[in-house]
LUMNU-244213 format. One record per residue (C-alpha): x, y negated, z negated; residue number from 1; residue in three letters. Coordinates in Angstrom, 1 decimal, always signed. Example, Ala and Ser with C-alpha at 12.3 -4.5 7.8 and 13.67 -1.06 7.14 Angstrom:
BEGIN
<rec><X>+12.3</X><Y>+4.5</Y><Z>-7.8</Z><n>1</n><res>ALA</res></rec>
<rec><X>+13.7</X><Y>+1.1</Y><Z>-7.1</Z><n>2</n><res>SER</res></rec>
This chain:
BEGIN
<rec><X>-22.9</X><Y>+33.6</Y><Z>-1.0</Z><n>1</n><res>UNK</res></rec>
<rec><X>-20.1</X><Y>+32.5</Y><Z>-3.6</Z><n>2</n><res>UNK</res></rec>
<rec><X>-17.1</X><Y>+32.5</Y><Z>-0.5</Z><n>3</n><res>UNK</res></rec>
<rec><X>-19.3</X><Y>+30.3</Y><Z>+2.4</Z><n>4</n><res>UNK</res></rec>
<rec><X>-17.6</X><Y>+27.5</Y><Z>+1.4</Z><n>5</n><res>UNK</res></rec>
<rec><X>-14.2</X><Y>+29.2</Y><Z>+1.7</Z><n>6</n><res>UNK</res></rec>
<rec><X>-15.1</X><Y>+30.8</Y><Z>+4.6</Z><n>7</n><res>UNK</res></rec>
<rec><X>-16.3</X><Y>+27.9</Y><Z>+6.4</Z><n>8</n><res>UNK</res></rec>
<rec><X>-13.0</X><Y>+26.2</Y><Z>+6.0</Z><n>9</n><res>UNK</res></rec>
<rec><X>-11.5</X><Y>+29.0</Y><Z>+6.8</Z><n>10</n><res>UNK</res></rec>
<rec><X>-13.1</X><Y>+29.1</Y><Z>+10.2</Z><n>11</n><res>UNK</res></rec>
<rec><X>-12.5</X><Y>+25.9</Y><Z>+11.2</Z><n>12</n><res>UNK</res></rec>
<rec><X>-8.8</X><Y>+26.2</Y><Z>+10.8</Z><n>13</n><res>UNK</res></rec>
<rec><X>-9.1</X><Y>+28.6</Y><Z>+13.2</Z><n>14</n><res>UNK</res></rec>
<rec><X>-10.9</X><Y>+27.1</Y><Z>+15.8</Z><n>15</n><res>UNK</res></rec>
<rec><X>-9.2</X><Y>+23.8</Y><Z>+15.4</Z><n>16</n><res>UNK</res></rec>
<rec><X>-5.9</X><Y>+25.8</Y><Z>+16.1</Z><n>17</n><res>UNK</res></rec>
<rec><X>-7.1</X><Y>+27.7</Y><Z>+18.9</Z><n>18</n><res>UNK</res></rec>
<rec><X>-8.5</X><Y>+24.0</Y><Z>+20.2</Z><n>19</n><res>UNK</res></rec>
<rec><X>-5.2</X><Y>+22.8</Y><Z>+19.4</Z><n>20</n><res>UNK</res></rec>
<rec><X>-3.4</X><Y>+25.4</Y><Z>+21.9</Z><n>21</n><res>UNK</res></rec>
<rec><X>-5.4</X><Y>+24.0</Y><Z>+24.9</Z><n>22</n><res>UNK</res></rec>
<rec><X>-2.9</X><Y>+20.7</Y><Z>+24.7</Z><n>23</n><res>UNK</res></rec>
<rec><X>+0.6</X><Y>+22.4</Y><Z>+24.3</Z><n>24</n><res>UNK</res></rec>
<rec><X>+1.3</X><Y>+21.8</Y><Z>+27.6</Z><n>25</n><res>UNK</res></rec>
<rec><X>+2.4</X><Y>+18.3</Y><Z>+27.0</Z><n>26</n><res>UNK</res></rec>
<rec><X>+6.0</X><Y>+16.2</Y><Z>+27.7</Z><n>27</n><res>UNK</res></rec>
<rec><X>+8.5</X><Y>+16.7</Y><Z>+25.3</Z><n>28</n><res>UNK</res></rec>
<rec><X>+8.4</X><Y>+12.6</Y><Z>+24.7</Z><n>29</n><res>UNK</res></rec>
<rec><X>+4.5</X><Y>+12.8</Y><Z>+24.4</Z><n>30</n><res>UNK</res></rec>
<rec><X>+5.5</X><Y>+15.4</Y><Z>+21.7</Z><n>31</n><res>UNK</res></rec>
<rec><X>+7.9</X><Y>+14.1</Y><Z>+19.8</Z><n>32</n><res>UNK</res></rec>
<rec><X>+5.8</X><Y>+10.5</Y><Z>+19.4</Z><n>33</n><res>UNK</res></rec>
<rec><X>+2.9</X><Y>+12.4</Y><Z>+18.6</Z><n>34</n><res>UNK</res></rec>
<rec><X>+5.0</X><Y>+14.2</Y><Z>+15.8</Z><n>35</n><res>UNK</res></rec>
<rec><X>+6.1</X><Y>+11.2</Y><Z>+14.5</Z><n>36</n><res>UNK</res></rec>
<rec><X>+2.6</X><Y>+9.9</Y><Z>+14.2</Z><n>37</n><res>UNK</res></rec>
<rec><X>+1.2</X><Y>+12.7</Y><Z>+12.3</Z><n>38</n><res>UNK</res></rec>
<rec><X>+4.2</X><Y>+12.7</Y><Z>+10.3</Z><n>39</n><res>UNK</res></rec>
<rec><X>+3.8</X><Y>+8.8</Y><Z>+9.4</Z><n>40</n><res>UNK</res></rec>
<rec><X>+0.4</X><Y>+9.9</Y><Z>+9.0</Z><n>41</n><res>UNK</res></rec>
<rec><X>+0.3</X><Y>+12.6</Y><Z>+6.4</Z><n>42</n><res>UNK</res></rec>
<rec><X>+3.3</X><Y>+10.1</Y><Z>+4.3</Z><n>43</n><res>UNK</res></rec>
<rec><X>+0.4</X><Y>+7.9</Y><Z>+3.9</Z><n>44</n><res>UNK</res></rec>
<rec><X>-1.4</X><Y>+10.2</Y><Z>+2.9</Z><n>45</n><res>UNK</res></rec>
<rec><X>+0.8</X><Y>+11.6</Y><Z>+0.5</Z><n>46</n><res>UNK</res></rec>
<rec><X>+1.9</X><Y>+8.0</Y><Z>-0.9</Z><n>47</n><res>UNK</res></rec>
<rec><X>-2.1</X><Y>+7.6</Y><Z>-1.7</Z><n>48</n><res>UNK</res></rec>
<rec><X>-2.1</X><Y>+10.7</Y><Z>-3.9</Z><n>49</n><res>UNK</res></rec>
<rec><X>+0.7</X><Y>+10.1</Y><Z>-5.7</Z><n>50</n><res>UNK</res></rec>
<rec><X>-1.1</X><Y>+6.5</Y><Z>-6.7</Z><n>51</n><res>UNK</res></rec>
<rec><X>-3.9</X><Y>+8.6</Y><Z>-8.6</Z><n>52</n><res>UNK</res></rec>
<rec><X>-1.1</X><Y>+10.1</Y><Z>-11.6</Z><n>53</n><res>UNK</res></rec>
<rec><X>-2.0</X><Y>+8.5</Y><Z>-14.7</Z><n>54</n><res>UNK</res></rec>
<rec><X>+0.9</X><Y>+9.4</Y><Z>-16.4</Z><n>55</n><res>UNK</res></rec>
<rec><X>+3.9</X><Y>+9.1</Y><Z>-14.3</Z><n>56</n><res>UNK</res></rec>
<rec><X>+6.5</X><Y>+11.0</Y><Z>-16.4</Z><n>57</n><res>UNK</res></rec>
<rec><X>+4.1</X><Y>+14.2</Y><Z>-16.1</Z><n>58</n><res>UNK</res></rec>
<rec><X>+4.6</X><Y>+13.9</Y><Z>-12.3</Z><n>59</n><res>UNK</res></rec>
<rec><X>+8.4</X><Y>+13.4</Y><Z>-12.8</Z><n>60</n><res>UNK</res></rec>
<rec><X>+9.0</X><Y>+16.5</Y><Z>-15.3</Z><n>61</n><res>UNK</res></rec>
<rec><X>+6.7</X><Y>+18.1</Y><Z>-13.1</Z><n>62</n><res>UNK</res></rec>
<rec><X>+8.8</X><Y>+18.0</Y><Z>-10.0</Z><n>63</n><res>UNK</res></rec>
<rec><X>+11.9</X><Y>+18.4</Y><Z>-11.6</Z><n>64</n><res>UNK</res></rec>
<rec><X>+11.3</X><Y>+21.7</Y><Z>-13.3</Z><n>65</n><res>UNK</res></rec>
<rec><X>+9.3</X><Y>+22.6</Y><Z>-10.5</Z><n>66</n><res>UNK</res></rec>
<rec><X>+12.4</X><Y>+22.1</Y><Z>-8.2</Z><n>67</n><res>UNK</res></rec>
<rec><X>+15.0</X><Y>+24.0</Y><Z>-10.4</Z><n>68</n><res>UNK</res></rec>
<rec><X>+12.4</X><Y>+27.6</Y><Z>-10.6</Z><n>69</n><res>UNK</res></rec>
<rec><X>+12.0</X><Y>+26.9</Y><Z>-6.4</Z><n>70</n><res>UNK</res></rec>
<rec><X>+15.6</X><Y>+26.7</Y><Z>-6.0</Z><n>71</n><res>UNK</res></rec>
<rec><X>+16.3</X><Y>+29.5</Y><Z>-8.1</Z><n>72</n><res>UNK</res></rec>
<rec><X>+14.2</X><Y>+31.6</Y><Z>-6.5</Z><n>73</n><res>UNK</res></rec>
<rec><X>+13.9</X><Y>+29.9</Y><Z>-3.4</Z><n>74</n><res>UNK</res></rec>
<rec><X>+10.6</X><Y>+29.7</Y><Z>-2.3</Z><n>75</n><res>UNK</res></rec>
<rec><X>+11.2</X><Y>+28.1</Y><Z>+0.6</Z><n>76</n><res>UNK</res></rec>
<rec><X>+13.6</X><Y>+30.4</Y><Z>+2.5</Z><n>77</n><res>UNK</res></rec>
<rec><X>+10.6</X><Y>+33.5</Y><Z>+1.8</Z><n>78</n><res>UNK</res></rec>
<rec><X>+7.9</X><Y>+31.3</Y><Z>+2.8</Z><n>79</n><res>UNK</res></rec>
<rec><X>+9.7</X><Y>+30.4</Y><Z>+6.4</Z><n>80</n><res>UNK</res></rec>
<rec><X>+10.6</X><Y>+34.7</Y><Z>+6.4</Z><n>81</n><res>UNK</res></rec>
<rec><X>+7.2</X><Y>+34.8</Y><Z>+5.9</Z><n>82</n><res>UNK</res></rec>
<rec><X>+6.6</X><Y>+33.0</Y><Z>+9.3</Z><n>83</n><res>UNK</res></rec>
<rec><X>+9.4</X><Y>+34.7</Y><Z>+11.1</Z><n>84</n><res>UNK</res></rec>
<rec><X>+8.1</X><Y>+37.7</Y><Z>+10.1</Z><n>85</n><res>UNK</res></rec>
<rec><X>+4.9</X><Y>+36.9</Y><Z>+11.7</Z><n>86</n><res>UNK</res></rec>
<rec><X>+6.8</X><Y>+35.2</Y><Z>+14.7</Z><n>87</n><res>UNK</res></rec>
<rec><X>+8.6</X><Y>+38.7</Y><Z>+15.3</Z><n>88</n><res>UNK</res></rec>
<rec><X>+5.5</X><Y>+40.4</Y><Z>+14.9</Z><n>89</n><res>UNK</res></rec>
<rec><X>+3.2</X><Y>+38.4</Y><Z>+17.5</Z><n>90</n><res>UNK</res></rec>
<rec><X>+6.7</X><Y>+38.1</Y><Z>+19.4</Z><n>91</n><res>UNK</res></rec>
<rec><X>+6.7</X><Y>+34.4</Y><Z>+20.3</Z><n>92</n><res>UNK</res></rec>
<rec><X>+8.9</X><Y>+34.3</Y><Z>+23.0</Z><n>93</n><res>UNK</res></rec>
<rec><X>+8.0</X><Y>+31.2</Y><Z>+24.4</Z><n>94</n><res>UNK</res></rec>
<rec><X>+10.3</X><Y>+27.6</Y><Z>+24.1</Z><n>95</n><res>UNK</res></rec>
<rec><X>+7.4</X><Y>+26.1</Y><Z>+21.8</Z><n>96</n><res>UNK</res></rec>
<rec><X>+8.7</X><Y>+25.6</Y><Z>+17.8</Z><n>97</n><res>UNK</res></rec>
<rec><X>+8.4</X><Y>+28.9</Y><Z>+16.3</Z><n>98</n><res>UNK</res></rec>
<rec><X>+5.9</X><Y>+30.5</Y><Z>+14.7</Z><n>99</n><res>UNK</res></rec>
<rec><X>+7.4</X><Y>+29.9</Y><Z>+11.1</Z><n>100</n><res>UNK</res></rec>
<rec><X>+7.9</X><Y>+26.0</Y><Z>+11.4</Z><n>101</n><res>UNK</res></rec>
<rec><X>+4.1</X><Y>+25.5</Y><Z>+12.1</Z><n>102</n><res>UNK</res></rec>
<rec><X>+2.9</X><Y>+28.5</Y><Z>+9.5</Z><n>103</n><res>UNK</res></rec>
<rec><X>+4.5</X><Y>+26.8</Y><Z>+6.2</Z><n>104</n><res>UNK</res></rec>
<rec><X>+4.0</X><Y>+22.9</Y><Z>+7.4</Z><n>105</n><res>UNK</res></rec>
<rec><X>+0.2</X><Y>+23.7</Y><Z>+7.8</Z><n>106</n><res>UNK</res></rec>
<rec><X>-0.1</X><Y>+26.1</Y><Z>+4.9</Z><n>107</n><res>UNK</res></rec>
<rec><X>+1.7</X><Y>+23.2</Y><Z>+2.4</Z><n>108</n><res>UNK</res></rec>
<rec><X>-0.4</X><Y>+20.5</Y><Z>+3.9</Z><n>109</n><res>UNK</res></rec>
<rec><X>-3.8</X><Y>+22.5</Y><Z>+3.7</Z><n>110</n><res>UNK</res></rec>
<rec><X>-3.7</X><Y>+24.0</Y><Z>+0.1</Z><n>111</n><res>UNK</res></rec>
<rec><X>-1.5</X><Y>+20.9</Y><Z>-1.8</Z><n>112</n><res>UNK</res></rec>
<rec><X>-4.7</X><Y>+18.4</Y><Z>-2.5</Z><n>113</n><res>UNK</res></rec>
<rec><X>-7.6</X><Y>+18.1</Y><Z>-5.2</Z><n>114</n><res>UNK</res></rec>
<rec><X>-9.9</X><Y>+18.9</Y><Z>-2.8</Z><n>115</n><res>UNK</res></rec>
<rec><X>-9.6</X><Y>+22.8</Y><Z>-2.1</Z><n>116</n><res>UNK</res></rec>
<rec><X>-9.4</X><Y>+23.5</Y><Z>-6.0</Z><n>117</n><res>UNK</res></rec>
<rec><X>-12.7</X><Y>+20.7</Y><Z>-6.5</Z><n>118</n><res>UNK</res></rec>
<rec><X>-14.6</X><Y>+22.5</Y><Z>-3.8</Z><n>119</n><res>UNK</res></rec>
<rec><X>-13.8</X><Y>+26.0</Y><Z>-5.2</Z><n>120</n><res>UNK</res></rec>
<rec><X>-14.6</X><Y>+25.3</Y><Z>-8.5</Z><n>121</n><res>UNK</res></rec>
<rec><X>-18.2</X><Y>+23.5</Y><Z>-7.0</Z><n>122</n><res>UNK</res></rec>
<rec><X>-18.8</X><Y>+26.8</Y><Z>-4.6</Z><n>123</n><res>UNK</res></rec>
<rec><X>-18.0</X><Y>+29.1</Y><Z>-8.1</Z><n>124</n><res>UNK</res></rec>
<rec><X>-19.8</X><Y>+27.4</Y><Z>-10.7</Z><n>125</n><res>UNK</res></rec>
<rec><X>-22.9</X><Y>+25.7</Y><Z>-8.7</Z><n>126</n><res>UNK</res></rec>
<rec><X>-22.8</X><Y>+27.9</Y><Z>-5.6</Z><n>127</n><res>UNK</res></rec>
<rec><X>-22.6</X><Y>+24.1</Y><Z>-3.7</Z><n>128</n><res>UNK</res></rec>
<rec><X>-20.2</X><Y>+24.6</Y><Z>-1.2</Z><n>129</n><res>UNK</res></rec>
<rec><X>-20.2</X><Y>+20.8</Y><Z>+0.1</Z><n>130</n><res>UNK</res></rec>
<rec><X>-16.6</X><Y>+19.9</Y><Z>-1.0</Z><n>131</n><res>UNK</res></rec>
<rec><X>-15.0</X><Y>+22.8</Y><Z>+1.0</Z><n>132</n><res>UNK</res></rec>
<rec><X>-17.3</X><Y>+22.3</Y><Z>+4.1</Z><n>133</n><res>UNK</res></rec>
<rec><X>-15.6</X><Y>+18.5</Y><Z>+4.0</Z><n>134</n><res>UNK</res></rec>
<rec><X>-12.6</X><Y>+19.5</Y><Z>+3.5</Z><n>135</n><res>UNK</res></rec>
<rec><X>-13.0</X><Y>+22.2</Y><Z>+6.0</Z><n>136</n><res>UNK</res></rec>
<rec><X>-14.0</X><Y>+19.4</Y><Z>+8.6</Z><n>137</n><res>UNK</res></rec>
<rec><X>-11.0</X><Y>+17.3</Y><Z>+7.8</Z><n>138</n><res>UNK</res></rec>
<rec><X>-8.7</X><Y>+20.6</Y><Z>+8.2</Z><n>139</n><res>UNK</res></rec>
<rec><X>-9.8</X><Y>+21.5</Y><Z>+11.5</Z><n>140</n><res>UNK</res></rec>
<rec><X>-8.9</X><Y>+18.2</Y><Z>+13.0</Z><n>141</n><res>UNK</res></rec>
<rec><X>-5.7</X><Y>+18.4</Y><Z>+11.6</Z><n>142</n><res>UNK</res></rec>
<rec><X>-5.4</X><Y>+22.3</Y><Z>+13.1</Z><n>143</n><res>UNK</res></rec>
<rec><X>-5.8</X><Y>+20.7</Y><Z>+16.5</Z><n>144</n><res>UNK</res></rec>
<rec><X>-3.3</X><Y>+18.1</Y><Z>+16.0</Z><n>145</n><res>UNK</res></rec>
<rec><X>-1.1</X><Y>+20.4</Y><Z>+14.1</Z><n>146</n><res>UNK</res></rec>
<rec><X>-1.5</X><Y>+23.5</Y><Z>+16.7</Z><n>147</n><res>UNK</res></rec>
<rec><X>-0.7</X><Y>+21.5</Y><Z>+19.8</Z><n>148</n><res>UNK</res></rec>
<rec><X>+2.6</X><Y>+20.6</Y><Z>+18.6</Z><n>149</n><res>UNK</res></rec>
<rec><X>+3.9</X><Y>+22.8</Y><Z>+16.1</Z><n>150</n><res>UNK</res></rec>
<rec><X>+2.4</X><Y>+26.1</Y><Z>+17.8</Z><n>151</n><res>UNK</res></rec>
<rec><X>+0.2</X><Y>+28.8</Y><Z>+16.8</Z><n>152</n><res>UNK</res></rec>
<rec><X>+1.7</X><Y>+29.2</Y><Z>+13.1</Z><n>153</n><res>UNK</res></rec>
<rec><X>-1.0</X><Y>+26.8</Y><Z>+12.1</Z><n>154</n><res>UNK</res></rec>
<rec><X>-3.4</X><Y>+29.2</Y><Z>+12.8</Z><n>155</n><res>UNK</res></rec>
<rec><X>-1.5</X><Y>+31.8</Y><Z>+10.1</Z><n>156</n><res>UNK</res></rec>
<rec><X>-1.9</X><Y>+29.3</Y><Z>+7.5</Z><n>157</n><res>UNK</res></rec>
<rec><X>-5.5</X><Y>+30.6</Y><Z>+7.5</Z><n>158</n><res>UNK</res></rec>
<rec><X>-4.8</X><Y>+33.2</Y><Z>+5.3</Z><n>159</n><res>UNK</res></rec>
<rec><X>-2.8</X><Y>+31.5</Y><Z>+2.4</Z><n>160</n><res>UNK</res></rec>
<rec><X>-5.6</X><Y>+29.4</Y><Z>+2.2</Z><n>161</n><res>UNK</res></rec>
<rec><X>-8.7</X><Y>+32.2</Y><Z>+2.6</Z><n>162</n><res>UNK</res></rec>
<rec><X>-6.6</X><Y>+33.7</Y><Z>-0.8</Z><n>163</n><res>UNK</res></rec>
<rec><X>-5.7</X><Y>+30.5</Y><Z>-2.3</Z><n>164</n><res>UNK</res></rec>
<rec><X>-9.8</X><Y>+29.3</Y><Z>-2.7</Z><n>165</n><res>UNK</res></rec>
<rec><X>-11.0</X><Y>+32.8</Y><Z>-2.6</Z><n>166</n><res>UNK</res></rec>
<rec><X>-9.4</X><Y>+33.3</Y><Z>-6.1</Z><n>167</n><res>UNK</res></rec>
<rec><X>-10.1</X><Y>+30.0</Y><Z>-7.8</Z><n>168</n><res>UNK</res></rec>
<rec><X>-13.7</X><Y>+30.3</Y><Z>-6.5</Z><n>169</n><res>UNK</res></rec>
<rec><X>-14.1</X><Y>+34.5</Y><Z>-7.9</Z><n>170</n><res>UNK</res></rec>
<rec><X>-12.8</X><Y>+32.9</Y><Z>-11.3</Z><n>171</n><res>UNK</res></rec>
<rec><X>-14.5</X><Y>+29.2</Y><Z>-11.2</Z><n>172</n><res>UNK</res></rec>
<rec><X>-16.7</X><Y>+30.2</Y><Z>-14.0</Z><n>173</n><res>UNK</res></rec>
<rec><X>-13.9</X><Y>+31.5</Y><Z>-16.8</Z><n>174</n><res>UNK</res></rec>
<rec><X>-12.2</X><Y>+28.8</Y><Z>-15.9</Z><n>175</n><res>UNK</res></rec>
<rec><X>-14.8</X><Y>+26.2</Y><Z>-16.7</Z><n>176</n><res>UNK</res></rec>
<rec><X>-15.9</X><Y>+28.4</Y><Z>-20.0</Z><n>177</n><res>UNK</res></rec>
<rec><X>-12.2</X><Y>+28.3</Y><Z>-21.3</Z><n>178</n><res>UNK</res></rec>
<rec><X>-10.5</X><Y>+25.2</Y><Z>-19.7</Z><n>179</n><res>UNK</res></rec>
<rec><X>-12.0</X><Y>+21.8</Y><Z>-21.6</Z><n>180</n><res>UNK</res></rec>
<rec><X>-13.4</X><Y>+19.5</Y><Z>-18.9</Z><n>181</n><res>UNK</res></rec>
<rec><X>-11.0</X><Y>+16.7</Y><Z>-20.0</Z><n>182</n><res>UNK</res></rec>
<rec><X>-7.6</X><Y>+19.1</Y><Z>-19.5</Z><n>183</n><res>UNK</res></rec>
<rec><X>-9.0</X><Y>+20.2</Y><Z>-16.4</Z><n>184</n><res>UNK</res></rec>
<rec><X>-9.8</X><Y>+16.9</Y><Z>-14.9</Z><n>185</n><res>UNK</res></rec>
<rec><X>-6.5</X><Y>+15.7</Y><Z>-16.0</Z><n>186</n><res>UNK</res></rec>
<rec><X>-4.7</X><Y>+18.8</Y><Z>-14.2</Z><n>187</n><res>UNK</res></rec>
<rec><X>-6.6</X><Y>+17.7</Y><Z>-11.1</Z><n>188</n><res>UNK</res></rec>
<rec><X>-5.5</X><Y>+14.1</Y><Z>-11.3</Z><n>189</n><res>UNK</res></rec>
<rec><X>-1.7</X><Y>+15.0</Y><Z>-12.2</Z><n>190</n><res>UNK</res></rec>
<rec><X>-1.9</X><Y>+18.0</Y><Z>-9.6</Z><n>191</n><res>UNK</res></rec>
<rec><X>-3.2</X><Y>+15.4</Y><Z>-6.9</Z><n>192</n><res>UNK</res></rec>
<rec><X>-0.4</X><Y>+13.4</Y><Z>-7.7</Z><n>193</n><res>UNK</res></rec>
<rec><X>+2.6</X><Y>+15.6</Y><Z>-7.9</Z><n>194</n><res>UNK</res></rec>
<rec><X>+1.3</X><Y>+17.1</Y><Z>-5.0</Z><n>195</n><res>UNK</res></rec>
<rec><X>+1.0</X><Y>+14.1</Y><Z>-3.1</Z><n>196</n><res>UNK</res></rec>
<rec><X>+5.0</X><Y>+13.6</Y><Z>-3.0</Z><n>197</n><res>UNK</res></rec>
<rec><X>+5.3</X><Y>+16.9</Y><Z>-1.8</Z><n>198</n><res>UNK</res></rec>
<rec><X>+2.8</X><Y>+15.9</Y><Z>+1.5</Z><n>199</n><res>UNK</res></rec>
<rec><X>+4.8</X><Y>+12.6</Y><Z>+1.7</Z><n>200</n><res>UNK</res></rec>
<rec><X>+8.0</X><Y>+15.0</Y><Z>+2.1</Z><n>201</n><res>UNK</res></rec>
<rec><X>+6.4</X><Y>+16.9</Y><Z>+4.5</Z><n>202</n><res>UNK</res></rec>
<rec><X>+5.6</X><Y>+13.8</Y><Z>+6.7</Z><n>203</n><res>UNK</res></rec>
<rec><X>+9.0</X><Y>+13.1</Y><Z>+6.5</Z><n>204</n><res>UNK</res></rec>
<rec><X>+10.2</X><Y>+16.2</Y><Z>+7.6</Z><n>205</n><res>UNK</res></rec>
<rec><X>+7.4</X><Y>+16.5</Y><Z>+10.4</Z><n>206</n><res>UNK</res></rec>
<rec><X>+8.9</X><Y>+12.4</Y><Z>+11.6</Z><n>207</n><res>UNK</res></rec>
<rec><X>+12.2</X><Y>+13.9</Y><Z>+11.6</Z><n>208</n><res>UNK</res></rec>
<rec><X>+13.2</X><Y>+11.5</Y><Z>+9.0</Z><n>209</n><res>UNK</res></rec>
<rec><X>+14.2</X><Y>+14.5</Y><Z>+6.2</Z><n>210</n><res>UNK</res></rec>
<rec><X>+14.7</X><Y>+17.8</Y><Z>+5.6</Z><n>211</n><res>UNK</res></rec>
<rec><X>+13.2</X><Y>+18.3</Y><Z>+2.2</Z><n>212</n><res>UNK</res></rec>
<rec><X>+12.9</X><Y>+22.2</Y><Z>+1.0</Z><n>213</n><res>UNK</res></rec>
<rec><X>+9.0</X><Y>+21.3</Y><Z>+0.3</Z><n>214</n><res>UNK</res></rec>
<rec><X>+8.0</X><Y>+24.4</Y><Z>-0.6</Z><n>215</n><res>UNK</res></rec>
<rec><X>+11.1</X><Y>+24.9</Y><Z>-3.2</Z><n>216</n><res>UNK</res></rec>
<rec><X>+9.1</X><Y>+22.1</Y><Z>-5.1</Z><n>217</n><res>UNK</res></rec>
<rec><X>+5.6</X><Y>+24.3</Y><Z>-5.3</Z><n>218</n><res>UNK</res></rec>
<rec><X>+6.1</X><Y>+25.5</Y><Z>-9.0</Z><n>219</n><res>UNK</res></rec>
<rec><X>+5.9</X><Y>+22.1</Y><Z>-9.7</Z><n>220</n><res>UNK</res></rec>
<rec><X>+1.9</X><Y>+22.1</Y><Z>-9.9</Z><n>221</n><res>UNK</res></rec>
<rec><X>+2.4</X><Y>+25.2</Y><Z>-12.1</Z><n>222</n><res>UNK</res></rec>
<rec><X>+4.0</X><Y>+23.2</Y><Z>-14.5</Z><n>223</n><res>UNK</res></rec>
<rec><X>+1.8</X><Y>+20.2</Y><Z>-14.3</Z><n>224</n><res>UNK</res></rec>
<rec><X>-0.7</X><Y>+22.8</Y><Z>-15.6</Z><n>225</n><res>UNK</res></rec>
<rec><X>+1.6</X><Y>+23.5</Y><Z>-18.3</Z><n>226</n><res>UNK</res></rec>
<rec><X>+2.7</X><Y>+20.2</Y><Z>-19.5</Z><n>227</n><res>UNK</res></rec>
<rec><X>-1.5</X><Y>+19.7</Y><Z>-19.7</Z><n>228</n><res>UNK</res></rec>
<rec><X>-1.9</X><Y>+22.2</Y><Z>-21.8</Z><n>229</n><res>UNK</res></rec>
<rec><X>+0.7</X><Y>+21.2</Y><Z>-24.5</Z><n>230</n><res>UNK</res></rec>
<rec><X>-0.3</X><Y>+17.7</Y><Z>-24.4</Z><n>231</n><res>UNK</res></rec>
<rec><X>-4.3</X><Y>+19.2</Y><Z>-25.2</Z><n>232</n><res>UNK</res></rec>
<rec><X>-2.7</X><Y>+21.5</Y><Z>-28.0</Z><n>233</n><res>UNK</res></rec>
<rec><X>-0.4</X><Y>+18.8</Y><Z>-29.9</Z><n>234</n><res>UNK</res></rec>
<rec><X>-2.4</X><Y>+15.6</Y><Z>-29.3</Z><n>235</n><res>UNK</res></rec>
């Protein structure tokens, strides 16, 4: 089956958020320590993607452009309405962080990365479905930690995600027909990258130390894509 792979990962968000729910009860100082680590955490994280751009100024215009579309249509503000929307729905009534918080931290930090669009293009092309199982793995754990902090909007972010690889994976083979391997390996490097400051802002924000409109910055990989494709047709 063509969506095991995404389904797998899928599923293990899940259950690593519903595993994460059994530790909520925990002291406010436990908390906040623990949300500093994970936040110093997934900086590193972030700082060690951004290392793999071969071409700096591609993640630079990337971000920039990026940031202007997000503002303009802010991004961020419908993502987080999103989450409310779901928060209202589920009516979270509880003195845990809302709903929203947890649904677009999770979301950004499980779909921003090579390894969901790698995986995809593996489970499309050559049915192997070994890269999203992996990365499925390493998304659980992080539901658990995730979940028993920020609250059971990381168990939303499920669905962003189910759609995100779902489509990549359904079009894996026109992409790899039409796309030369050489753009597309440089989109994933220069995605990975430019992505990679956008999980280093959302370790920040997770520490407490910023409050960066991360998800304002998203178009950002769309353009990466774009700048690609113009250096492929004028080189």
């Amino acid at each position: 089956m063509v969506l095991l792979g995404t389904f797998i990962n899928v599923l293990l968000i899940v259950v690593g958020s519903i595993i994460g729910r059994f530790f909520k009860n925990i002291s406010d100082n436990m908390k906040s320590t623990v949300l500093m680590g994970i936040g110093l955490a997934v900086t590193l994280l972030g700082i060690q993607m951004g290392f793999k751009t071969s071409n700096f100024i591609i993640v630079i215009i990337s971000l920039v452009i990026g940031a202007v579309i997000g503002e303009w249509i802010d991004l961020d503000k419908k993502l987080f309405h999103l989450g409310k929307w779901k928060e209202n729905k589920i009516g979270n009534k509880s003195s845990e962080k809302g709903i929203a918080e947890g649904f677009v931290n999770a979301t950004l930090i499980f779909i921003i990365g090579s390894m969901g669009i790698l995986g995809a293009l593996d489970s499309g092309i050559r049915n192997d479905h070994s890269v999203l199982i992996t990365k499925g793995i390493i998304d659980g754990f992080t539901a658990i930690v995730l979940s028993s902090t920020l609250g059971i909007g990381v168990l939303i972010s499920a669905i962003p995600v189910l759609f995100y690889e779902g489509i990549i994976t359904l079009f894996a083979k026109f992409i790899s027909e039409y796309i030369p391997e050489a753009a597309l390996n440089l989109f994933i490097q220069e995605m990975t990258a430019t992505g990679g400051v956008m999980i280093m802002a959302i370790g920040l924000n997770i520490a407490g130390l910023t409050k960066v409109r991360v998800a304002n910055l998203l178009p950002g990989i769309v353009i990466v894509g774009l700048v690609v494709t113009v250096m492929f047709l004028f080189q």
